[in-house]
Every structure is written in structure tokens, then in C-alpha cells.
C-alpha positions, 0 to 999 in steps of 0.5 A: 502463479508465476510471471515470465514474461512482463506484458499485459494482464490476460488470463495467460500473463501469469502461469500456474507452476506446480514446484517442490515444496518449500524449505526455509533457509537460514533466517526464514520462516516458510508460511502457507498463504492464507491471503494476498491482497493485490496491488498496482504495484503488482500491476506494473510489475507485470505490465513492465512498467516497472522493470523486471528484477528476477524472471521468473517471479512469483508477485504478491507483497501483502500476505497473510499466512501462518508459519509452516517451517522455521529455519536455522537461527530463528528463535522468536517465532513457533509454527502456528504463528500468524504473519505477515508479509510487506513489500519490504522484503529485506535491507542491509541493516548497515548502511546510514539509512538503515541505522538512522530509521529509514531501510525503506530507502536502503540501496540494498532493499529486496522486495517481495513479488520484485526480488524474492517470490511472493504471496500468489501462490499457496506458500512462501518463504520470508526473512523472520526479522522481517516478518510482521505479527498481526493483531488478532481483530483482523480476519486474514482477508482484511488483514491483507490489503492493510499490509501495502495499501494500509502501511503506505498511506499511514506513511504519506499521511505522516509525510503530508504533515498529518499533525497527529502523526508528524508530532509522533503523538495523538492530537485532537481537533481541538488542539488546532484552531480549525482541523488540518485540511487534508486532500486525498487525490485517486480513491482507490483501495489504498486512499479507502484506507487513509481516509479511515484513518484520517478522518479518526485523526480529526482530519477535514478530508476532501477527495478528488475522482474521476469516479461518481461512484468513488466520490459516493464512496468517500463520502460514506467514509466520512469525507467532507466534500468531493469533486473532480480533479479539475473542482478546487476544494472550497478552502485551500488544503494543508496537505494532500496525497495524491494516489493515481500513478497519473502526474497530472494529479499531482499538479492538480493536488499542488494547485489546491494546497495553501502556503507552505502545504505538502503534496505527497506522491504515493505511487512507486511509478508515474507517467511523468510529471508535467510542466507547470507554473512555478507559482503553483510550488512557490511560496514554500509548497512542497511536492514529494514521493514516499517511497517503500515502507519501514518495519517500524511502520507496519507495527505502527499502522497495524496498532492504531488499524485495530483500534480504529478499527479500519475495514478494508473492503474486498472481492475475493478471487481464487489464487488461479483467477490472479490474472483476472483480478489484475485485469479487473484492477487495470480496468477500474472494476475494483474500484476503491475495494481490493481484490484478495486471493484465497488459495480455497476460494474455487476459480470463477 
């Protein structure tokens, strides 16, 4: 399914090409598609929100399928083999981000579904050294959407100073004077998942929605209080991830954290941020972005997923319903769930 011209979603954004099949080249594995969980970052990218880097592209950057063809120089993985894919697609491994742990902000990143062709289509080539092994507890259709949606969060909680995660060990709520207040702004498919993981990492959760039926949803997930954007928590917050892609959340999320809380951005594109009273940020308040995600990360959050275990929550869609799947995630029917493209799903 192939973009060729940003604009909006509709059932013509996106054209079915048939193309020769793939050959993978030096370093790359070929994998035949068993799963692409869309994302909103696949929605900006298609909307134009997010300026197009190649037309056409095939989108698509949480993948699952199993390796079909190895190419020259590869030596660590065997046709048969399950991976998976991220939006990370590539980086120099040379620059002072790469050597000091951070590729994610590597100038010379590629991404999947932005800069080489992704998961909306039957198969894919990937580079091997970035290619992800997957735990077997996971179906391929609830291993998709943990490979942006679930990594992502996993990320903003650590920089939101998760204690757990910010120390680089386990750590219970015992081992605080009180569990670490943890406000998560937006519930959609990606904060579905850090609430999992949160409320396992012994976090006091409050969620923040526009949506009744989101705030409900929270909830079931083990979420200690919900409200509106506007409805402070009842105790200030240690830390808060703000996920709509809307800056006037964050603001919101920054007037609810105590002294010296962090409020994380977790959106690749903002409408902007507005003014605001510089004594919502003052007393040591921090308000950050998290930006792409590591390899290292992916490994990370995939191992502790399974232990949990987190479940994702999904509607499938056929591979040529993609246009529809992004429409329906732009008009808020999906929900706190993902949608997931099956090639052998049949189009609705």
C-alpha cells in the first residue's frame, strides 16, 4: 500500500502496487509481513504533518514477519526466523550519539515507513543489525503494536523518572516512602501500554482524557484515578507523559507535577506549544521530548512485556483496508485499542 501523495486519509490515500519481489541486499534480511500495527506517526506521515522524506513510501514501522531471504554478510540470523521491525531503521554507528548509546538521535538515522518502505505491504527488507528477535509468549498480532507504541512508552516512562527504570534496576513500592505519582495525558494505544507496565513497576497511575469511555478503560487497567484534562489529580504528581500530539496537554500535565517533576512529551509532532505562566515550569519542573527509540530499548521493553505480561488490545484489518484503519484512528474510533494489518485478514 503505497503513499504518493500526502494529504487526508480516505480510501484512495494509499494505492495497492503490486512490485517484483524483494531481494535483500548486503546486510538486509528480506521478511514476509505477518503483522503491521498502525501508528499516529503513520498518520502524520500521511496526512504531511510530517514532511515527506522519499515518494513514494510504503508506511508501516511495527512489523512482524519471519525472514524469507538473508543477504550477503549476515551471519547471525536463518530463514525461518521470527522478527521484528521499529521505526528505527538505521544510524551511523559512528557519530558521538551512536558510541555514547543514543542512535535514536543519530543525524544520520533512517526510519521505517519515512525513509526506506515498510510493513504495509506482504514483505519487507530490513537491516539485519537492526532487526529485533521477539519473545515467543507473543502472537504476532500482539507483538506488533509493542514494537513503537510499547518501546516508546517504556522510554518516556524511564525519562519521566520512573524510579525503576531511571535507577536501571527493579525497585518496589516499598522501597519508596509512598509510590511514585505517575500522570499519563491521552489514552490511546500507546499509553494502554504504559500503564501496564507502570502499574506493574508499583507506579500510583492517574489518566487524564477527554473520553468516558478511555477514562473506563484506564481503570480496568489499574489506573488510580482518572479525569478530564482541565481535573487536577487530588496529589500532586512525580512525573507525567503526555501523549496527544495537542501542546495544550502538556501545559495541563506541567500544572499538575510537584517540584522538581518531569513531564514528557511522547509525540514526534505538536500543533505547538502555548504560552504559559512561568510558574507552571519554575521550581525545577522539567518539560521534554522523547524522541525515536534505541535498539537497546526494544530488547529492553520486549523482555520485561513478557514477563509481565503486557497485552495489547487490537482490531485487525486487511492489508488493503489500510486507508480505512488510518481513517478510523484519525477519527478517534480505535480508541485506546491499535488497529493491526494481517495480509490474510480479507478486506471488510
Amino acid at each position: 500500500m503505497e503513499l504518493r501523495q500526502p494529504g487526508r486519509p480516505s480510501a484512495g490515500r494509499l494505492m495497492l502496487v503490486e512490485r517484483e519481489p524483494l531481494e535483500p541486499g548486503t546486510g538486509e534480511l528480506t521478511l514476509r509481513v505477518a503483522a503491521t500495527a498502525v501508528c499516529r506517526t503513520d498518520l502524520q506521515i500521511v496526512e504531511g504533518d510530517l514532511a515527506a522524506r522519499r515518494l513514494p513510501i510504503v508506511p508501516g514501522h511495527q512489523v512482524v514477519g519471519r525472514v524469507t531471504a538473508i543477504g550477503d554478510g549476515v551471519t547471525d540470523w536463518t530463514v525461518g526466523d521470527r522478527a521484528g521491525v521499529t521505526w528505527l531503521a538505521g544510524a551511523d554507528g559512528t557519530c558521538d550519539f551512536c558510541v555514547s548509546g543514543r542512535e535514536n538521535l543519530c543525524p544520520n538515522a533512517t526510519f521505517t515507513g519515512w525513509d526506506r518502505d515498510g510493513g504495509y505491504a506482504d514483505e519487507l527488507n530490513v537491516a539485519a543489525a537492526f532487526a529485533i528477535r521477539l519473545p515467543d509468549t507473543f502472537t504476532d498480532t500482539d507483538a506488533a503494536p509493542l514494537l513503537c507504541g510499547g518501546v516508546i512508552g517504556h522510554r518516556a516512562l524511564r525519562l519521566a523518572g520512573v524510579p525503576a527504570l531511571a535507577t536501571g534496576g527493579p525497585e518496589s513500592a516499598t522501597d519508596r516512602a509512598r509510590p511514585f505519582r505517575l500522570g499519563l495525558y491521552g489514552f490511546g494505544a500507546s499509553a494502554s501500554l504504559a500503564i501496564q507496565e507502570a502499574v506493574h513497576l508499583g507506579c500510583e497511575v492517574h489518566v487524564a482524557s477527554r473520553s468516558e469511555e478511555e477514562r473506563a478503560r484506564a481503570v480496568e487497567l489499574g489506573a488510580a484515578s482518572v479525569g478530564g484534562y482541565a481535573e487536577p489529580p487530588a496529589s500532586p504528581l512525580d512525573g507525567a507523559i503526555s501523549f496527544a500530539p495537542v501542546g495544550t496537554v502538556a501545559v495541563f500535565a506541567l500544572g499538575d507535577v510537584a517540584p522538581g517533576g518531569t513531564v514528557v512529551i511522547n509525540a514526534i509532532h505538536l500543533d505547538q506549544v502555548p504560552a504559559f505562566p512561568y510558574r507552571l515550569l519554575w521550581e525545577e519542573r522539567v518539560l521534554r521530548s522523547v524522541a525515536n527509540v534505541t535498539r537497546a530499548d526494544a530488547v529492553e521493553f520486549l523482555e520485561l512485556a513478557a514477563a509481565i505480561p503486557i497485552r495489547p488490545s487490537f482490531t485487525p484489518y486487511a492489508l488493503t483496508d489500510a486507508g480505512a484503519a488510518l481513517s478510523d484512528l484519525a477519527s478517534g474510533q480505535i480508541g485506546a485499542a491499535s488497529a493491526v494489518l494481517v495480509p490474510d485478514v480479507r478486506s471488510r
